[in-house]
N, C-alpha and C positions, 0 to 999 in steps of 0.2 A: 760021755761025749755025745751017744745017741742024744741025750735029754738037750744039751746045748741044741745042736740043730736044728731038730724039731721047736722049739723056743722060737728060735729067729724065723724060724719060719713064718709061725704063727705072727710073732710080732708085724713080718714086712705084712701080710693079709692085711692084718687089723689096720694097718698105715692106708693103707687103698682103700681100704673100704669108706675110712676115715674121710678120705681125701673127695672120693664121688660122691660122697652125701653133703659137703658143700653146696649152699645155691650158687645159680649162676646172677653176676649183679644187672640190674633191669635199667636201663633209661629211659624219660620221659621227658621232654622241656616242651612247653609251646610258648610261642615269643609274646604273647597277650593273653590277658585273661577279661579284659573289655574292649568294645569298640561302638564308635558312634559314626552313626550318617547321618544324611539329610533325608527328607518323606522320598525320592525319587527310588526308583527301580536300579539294583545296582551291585555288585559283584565285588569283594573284597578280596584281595588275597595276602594272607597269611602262610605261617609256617609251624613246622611242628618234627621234633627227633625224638625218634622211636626205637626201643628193641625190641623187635620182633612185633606181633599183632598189634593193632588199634581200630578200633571204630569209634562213631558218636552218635549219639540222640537227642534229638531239637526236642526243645518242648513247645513251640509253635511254629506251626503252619505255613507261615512265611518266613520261617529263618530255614534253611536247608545248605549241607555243607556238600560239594562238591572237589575232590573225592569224600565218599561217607568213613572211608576206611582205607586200612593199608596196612603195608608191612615194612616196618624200618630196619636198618642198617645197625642202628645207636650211634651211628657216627653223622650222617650226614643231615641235614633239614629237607623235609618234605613239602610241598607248595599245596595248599588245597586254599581252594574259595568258599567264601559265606556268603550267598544268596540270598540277597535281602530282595523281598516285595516290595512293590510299591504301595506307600500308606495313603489311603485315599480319608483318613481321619483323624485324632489328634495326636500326639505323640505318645510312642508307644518304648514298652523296654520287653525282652524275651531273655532266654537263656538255651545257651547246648551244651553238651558234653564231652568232650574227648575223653573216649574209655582205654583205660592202657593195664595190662595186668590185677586187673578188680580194680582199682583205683578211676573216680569219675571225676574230673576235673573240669568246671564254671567256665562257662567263658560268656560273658555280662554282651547282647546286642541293645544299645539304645538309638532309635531313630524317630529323626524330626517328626513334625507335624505334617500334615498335607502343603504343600507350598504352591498348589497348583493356581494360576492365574495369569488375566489378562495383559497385556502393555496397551501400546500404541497403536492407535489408525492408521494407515497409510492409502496412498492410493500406486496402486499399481498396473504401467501403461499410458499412453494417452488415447485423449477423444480428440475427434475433432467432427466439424459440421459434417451433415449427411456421410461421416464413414460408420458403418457399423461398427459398433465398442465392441472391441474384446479383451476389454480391463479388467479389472479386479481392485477390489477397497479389501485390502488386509488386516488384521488383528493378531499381532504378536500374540504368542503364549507363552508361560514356562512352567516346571517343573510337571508335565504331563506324563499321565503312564502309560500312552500311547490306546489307551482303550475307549478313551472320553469321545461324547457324538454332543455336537448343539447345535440348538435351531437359533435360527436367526430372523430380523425384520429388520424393516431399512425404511428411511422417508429420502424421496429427493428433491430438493427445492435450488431456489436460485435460475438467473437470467437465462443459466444453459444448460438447465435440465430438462427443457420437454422436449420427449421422445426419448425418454431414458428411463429406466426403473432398475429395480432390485427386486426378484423374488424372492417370496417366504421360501424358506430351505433350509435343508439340516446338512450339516459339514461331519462329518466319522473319517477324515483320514489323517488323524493326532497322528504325532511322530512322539516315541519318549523322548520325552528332556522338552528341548525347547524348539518352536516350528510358530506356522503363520495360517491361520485361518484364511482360507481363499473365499471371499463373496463374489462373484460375477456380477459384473454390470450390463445388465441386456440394452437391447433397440440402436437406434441409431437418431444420433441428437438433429434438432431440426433450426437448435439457436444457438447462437456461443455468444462466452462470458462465461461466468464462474458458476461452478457447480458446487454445492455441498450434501454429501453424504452422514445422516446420523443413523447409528448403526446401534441394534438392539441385541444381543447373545440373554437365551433361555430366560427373555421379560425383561433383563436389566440392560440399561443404555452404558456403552463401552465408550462412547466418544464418536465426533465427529472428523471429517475430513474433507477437508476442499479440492476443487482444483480446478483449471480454464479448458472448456471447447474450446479448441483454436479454430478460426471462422475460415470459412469455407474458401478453398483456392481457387480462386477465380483469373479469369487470363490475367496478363499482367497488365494495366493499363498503369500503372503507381508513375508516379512523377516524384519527383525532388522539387522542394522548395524551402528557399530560406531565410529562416524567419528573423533573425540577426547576427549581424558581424562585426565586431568591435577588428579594428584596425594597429597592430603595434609592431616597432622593427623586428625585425626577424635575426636581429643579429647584434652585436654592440655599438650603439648607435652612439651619435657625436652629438655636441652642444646643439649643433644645428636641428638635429633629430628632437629633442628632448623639447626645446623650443617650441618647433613645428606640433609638436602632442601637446604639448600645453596650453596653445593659442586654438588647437580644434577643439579640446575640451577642460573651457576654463572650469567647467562644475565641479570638474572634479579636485581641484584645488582653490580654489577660490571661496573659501568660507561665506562669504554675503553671500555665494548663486546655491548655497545648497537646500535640500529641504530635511528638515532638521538637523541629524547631527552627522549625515553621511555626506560626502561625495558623490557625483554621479556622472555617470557616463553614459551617454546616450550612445545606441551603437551605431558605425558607419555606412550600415545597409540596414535594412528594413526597420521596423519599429521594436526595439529592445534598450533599456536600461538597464544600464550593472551601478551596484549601488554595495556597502557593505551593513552585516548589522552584526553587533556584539551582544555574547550572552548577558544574561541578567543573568545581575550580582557578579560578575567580573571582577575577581581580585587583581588579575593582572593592570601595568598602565596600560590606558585607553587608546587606541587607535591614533596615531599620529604621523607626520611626516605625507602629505599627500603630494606625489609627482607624477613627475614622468622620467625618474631616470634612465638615460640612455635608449630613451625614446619606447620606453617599457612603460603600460601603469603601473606606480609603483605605490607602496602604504609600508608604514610599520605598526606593530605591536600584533599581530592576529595571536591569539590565544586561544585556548579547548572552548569549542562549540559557538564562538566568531564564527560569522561566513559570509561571503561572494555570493550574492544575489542576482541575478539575469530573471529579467520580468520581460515578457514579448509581450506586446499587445495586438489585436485586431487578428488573433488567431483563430482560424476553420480547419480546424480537423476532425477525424475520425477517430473512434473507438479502434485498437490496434495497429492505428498507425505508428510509424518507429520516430523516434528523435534519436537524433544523432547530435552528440555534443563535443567540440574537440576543438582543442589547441594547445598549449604550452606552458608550464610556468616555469617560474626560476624562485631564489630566495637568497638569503644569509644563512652560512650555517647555524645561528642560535633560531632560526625562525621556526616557524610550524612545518612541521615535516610529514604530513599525514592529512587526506582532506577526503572525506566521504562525501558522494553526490548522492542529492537528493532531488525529488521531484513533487509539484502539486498541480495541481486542479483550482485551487480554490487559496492559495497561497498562507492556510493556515493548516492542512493535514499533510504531512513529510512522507512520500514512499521512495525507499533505496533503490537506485538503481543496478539491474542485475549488472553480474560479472564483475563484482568488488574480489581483490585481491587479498591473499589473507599473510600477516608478516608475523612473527615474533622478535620483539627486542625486549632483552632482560627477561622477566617474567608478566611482560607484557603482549598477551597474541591479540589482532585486533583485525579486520578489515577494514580496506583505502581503495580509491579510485585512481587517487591525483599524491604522485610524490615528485615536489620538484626539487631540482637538484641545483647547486652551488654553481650555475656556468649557464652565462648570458649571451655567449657567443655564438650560439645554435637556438632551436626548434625543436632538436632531436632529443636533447637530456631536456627531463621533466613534461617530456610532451603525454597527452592521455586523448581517449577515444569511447567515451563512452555513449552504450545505446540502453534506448528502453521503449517499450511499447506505452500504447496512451491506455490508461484503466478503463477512459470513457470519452466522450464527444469535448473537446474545448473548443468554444465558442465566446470568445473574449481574451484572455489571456493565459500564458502558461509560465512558471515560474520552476527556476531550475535553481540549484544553490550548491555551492562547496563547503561543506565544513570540518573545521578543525576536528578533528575527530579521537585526537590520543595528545597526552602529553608527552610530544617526541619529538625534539629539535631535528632540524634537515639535516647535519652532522652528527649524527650521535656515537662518537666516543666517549670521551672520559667522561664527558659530560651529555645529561639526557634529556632533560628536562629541555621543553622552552625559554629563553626569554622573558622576565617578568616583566622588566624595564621599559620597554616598548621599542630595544633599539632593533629586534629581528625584525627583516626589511620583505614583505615577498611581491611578487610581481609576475604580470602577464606578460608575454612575447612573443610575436607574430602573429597571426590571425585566430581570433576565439569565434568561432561557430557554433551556432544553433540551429540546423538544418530537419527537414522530415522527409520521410517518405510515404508520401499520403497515396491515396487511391479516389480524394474529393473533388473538389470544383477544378481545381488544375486538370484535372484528368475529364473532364466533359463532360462535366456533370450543371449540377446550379451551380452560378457565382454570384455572390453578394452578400449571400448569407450564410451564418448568420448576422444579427445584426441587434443593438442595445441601448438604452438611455438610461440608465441607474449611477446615480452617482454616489449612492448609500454602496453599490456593492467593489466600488473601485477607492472606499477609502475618505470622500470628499464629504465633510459633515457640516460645512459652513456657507454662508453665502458670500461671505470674501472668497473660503477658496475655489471654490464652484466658479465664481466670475474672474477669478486672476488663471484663473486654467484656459488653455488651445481653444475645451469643449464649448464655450462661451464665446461665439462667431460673431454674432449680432443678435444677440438677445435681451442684452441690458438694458432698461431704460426707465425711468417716470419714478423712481425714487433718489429721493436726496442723496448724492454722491455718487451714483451708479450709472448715470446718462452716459459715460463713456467707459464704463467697465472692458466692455466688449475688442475683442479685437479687430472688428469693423463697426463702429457704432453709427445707428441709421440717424442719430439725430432726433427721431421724431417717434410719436405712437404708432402712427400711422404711415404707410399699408403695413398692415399685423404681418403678412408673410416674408416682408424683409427680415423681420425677426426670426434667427437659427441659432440653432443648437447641436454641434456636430454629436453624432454617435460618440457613446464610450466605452464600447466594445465592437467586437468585428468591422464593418464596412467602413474605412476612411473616409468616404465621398459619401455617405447617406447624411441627411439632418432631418432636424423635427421643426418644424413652423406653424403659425397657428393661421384662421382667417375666421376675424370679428370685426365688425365696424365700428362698436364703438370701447374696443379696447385701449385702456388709456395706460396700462404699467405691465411691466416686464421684471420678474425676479429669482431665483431659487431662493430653497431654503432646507435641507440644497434641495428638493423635487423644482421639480418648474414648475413655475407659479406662472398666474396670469391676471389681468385686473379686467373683468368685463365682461366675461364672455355671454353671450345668451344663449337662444334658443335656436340648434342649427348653426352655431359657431362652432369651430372645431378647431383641434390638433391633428397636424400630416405629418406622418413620417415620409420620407423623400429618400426611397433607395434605389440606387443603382446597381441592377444586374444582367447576368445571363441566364439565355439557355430555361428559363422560365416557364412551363405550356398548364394548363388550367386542372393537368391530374396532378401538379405537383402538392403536394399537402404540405401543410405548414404549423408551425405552435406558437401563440401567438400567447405571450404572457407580460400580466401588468399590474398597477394597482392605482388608487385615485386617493386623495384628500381633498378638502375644500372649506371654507367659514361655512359657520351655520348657515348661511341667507344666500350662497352661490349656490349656482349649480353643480350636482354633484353624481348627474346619471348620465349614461355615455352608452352610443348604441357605437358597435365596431364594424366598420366597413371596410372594403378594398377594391382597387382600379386597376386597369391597364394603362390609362390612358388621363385621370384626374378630373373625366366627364363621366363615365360611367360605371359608376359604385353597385356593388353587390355587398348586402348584408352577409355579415357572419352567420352561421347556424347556431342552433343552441341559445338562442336569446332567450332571458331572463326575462317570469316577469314579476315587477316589484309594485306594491301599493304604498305612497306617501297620503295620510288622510285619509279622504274617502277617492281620492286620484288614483287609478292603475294604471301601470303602460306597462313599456317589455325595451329591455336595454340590457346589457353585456355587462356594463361595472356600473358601481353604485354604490356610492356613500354609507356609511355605520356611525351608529354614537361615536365610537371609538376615531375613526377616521377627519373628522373636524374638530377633535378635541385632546386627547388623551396621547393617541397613537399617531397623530398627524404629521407630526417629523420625524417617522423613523418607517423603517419599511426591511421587513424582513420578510421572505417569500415564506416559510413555513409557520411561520405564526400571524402574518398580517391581514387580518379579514374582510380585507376591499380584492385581495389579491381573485385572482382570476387566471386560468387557463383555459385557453380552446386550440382545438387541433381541427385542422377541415381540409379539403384539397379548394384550390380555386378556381373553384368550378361560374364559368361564365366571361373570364379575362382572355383576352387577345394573348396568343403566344411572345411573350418577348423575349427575341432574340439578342438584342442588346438595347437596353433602353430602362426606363423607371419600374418598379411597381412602388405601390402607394398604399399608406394606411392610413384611415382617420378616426378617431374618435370626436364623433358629432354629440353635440350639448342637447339634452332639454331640458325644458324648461322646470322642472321638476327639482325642488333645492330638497333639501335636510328636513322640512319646520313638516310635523304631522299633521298640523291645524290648518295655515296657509302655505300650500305647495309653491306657489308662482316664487323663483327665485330672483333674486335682488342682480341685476347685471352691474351693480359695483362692489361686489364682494371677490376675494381672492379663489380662485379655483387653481388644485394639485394636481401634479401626474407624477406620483412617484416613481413611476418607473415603465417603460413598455421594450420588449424583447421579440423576436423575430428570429426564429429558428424553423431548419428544417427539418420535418418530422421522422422520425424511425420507424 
């Protein structure tokens, strides 16, 4: 019985001892055993359950785990971070370890390449005349590790950079990730107009950036003036309405009165035409239906990039001054729903005017100025107002335009699209204005000028249409068919100064006349021609202005043709008075033969032969400019100044100079502006 007992006893021991010599079970999971980034500087976090201890070991430099180590539960996930550097080189891969009861377990870092680099220029700030700049021309960055330092260089050029620079300078306040390089723009500008900034980081060119001095604020003296105003009801007008616009402007529906394939409308106050013109290659049908319904101008078929043309002529303005453009349309709902305004100088390079609208229909987002709306009973729906500054001086004419700008009918529901057919109808209503706010002659300054005769640059390439044109007063005569061309014809050769030629730009009231004794024919081609002239015969311009005194400076620009055997040198003078002439400065002097003299313009091979009917100011080699003040004229307070180009006797021939007085002599063109 002893021996039992003592048995079991032993046995329960041996059970326990059994039972403590068990291990106790270990856990370990981490929830990745790779990861990747990009080159920046940057913090990962992960997880990891543990029983009992854990540490780890990088085996580079730039990977480091925060926490290094810890002591888990086995139950719950622990949070630590992988700190990664930033790679400032090509893409790299590392490795750590999470150590857990002897066991060392991989966990794979692969990261980018360096991805650090520049964007875009900007400018930030404005300038404006004589304030001190305190802008800045920026330079995007990204993917920085905050530690990066660059020098920089800068050029600054354009009409309204002097008194401006950029110092040489090094930038060290990188932000990581992504941030903007500050250059400072020193001084304080002395001119406005546009500036441009090109920008160099550590020897390489980043890009440039522009922007405008805005010109110095000066009292207010600006006036309003308007340059045209087309006339249409303001409301749904009656047969009688419709009528009454029809009989004011048969051009515009009257196919025989148009000039080529448009309509036109002369507008009701000052000197402007509206006219339309369709794109090229135009799949849609062509423009058709020209009225006046409901006492509206009205047209069909406008289709994408068709447009509403407003040409002003004998315009004087300033560089900055504002145009204001405004009135109203209407439509059909299938019609053009969407019209961008545009603007020229020179009626062949288009600038948007600011404060365009921005819409989405469909998956179409676009910008509009002008959206007119289904209802002819108001002003209010489809009415628009747009402004914009002038880029530079217009001195002739200024052209403004609407164009179709999206395919998107005025009603766009079910349907979006335009009209192909030509039946969508649209139309103006109530008064369309083209008004400025200038700070020029209106405001007390010169009047009259500037002032032009070029008939190359207004379009006119013929001598039918040169003599079937206003410009053609009294100057036709002495060739077969032309004795009455004129809209005052003198009937005879003689006196040469009955013979005019109105301006065809600026001054309505100036003309050009000649005075020779024994000139016997009158022509363009298109320049003005003349048959006779000799030595001491000349061409006057005849302008009327104000406010005129002898510091005013002036730019006087031109160009000559002639047969080989006229004359073809021209000394340039000007008057107060039509008695007493003061020579130009700057006279030329030219040798024909063994003849020398000194004259202003002057004939070239090219000029009586080649080049003789065409005339373009940057390529044409008779062309000429002079700028001077007129110094020696009687102050005119209202009354003429005058200009001539006097003849001598000096033709083309290098052998015998004495020119042939029955040969044709050119004036391609003379201009009269005032100086900046």
């Amino acid at each position: 019985m002893k021996n039992i007992f003592k048995y079991s006893i032993l046995l329960l021991l041996a059970s326990v001892l059994a039972a403590g010599c068990q291990k106790e079970e270990k856990i370990f999971q981490r929830d990745t055993d790779a990861v990747s980034c990009d080159g920046t500087a940057q913090s990962l976090t992960h997880y990891i359950k543990a029983s009992g201890e854990w540490s780890s070991e990088s085996t580079e430099s730039w990977i480091t785990l925060d926490p290094a180590s810890g002591i888990g539960d086995g139950k719950s996930f622990q949070k630590y971070n992988i700190n990664v550097a930033y790679n400032s080189g090509e893409a790299r891969e590392g490795v750590f370890y999470l150590i857990h009861d002897g066991g060392r377990f991989p966990v794979i870092v692969s990261q980018g390449e360096c991805n650090f680099k520049y964007g875009a220029v900007a400018f930030e700030g404005t300038l404006s005349q004589e304030v001190e700049s305190t802008a800045y021309v920026t330079v995007s960055y990204s993917g920085a590790s905050g530690e990066e330092s660059v020098s920089y260089t800068a050029t600054v050029s354009g009409e309204g950079a002097a008194g401006l620079s950029i110092e040489n300078g090094t930038f060290d306040s990188f932000e990581s990730g992504s941030g903007l390089v500050r250059i400072p723009v020193r001084g304080t500008p002395t001119a406005f107009g546009e500036v441009v900034f090109a920008i160099t980081l550590n020897g390489k060119s980043v890009g440039t950036v522009s922007t405008t001095v805005a010109k110095k604020e000066e009292p207010s003296t600006t006036v309003d003036v308007t340059l045209a105003v087309w006339k249409f009801c303001d409301h749904e007008g009656t047969n009688d309405d419709r009528a009454e616009l029809m009989a004011r402007h048969p051009e515009w529906w009257d196919s025989s009165l148009r000039v080529g394939n448009s309509g036109i409308c002369y507008s009701d106050e000052g000197r402007g035409v509206l006219t339309v013109q369709e794109a090229a290659g135009k799949t849609a049908t062509a423009i058709n239906s020209w009225g006046g319904g409901q006492g509206h101008l009205y047209i069909k078929g406008f289709y994408v990039d068709d447009y509403w043309l407003f040409t002003m002529s004998d315009v004087n303005l300033k560089k900055a001054d504002e145009i204001n453009f405004s009135g109203s349309m209407g439509g059909s709902g299938s019609s053009a729903g969407y019209y961008i305004c545009e603007y020229s100088v020179d009626g062949s390079t288009w600038t948007e005017a600011g404060g365009a609208l921005s819409e989405t229909v469909g998956s179409n987002t676009f910008k509009y100025h002008v959206a007119p709306k289904d209802n002819i009973t108001n002003t209010v729906e489809g009415a628009f107002d747009v402004k914009f500054h002038l880029p530079s001086n217009v001195n002739g004419k200024l052209y403004i335009r609407l164009r179709v700008c999206v395919d998107i009918r005025l009603n766009h529901g079910t349907t979006v699209k335009i009209t192909t057919g030509g039946g969508g109808s649209s139309r103006f209503k109530g008064n369309i204005t083209v008004s400025a706010k200038t700070s020029g002659a209106a405001a007390g300054g010169v009047e009259g000028l500037p002032v032009g005769w070029n008939f190359y640059a207004i379009g006119l390439t013929t001598t039918a249409e040169v003599e079937a044109s206003d410009y053609n007063y009294s100057w036709s005569f002495g060739q077969s068919g032309n004795d009455n061309a004129s809209r005052h014809p003198v009937g005879a050769a003689q006196p040469s100064y009955e013979h005019k030629v109105l301006a065809t730009s600026g001054n309505p009231e100036a003309y050009l006349t000649a005075y020779g004794s024994n000139v016997t024919a009158y022509i363009f081609n298109p320049s003005i021609q003349i048959k006779g002239f000799g030595e001491n015969d000349y061409f006057q311009m005849v302008i009327p202005v104000k406010n005129v005194t002898p510091d005013v400076k002036v730019c006087v620009e031109g160009a000559v043709g002639a047969a080989r055997s006229a004359t073809g040198n021209w000394v340039l003078e000007y008057s107060s008075d039509a008695i007493n002439w003061f020579t130009a400065p700057d006279i030329k002097t030219v040798t024909r033969g063994e003849v020398t003299f000194q004259c202003h313009f002057y004939n070239t091979a090219g000029s009586i032969s080649t080049t003789r009917k065409v005339y373009d100011k940057a390529t044409d080699d008779t062309y000429q400019k002079y700028i001077f003040p007129l110094t020696g004229i009687s102050a005119i307070e209202n009354g003429n100044l005058y200009f001539r180009l006097r003849a001598l006797i000096w033709n083309n021939h290098q052998t015998d100079p004495a020119a042939n007085t029955g040969g044709w002599t050119d004036l391609k063109g003379f201009e009269v502006s005032i100086a900046e």
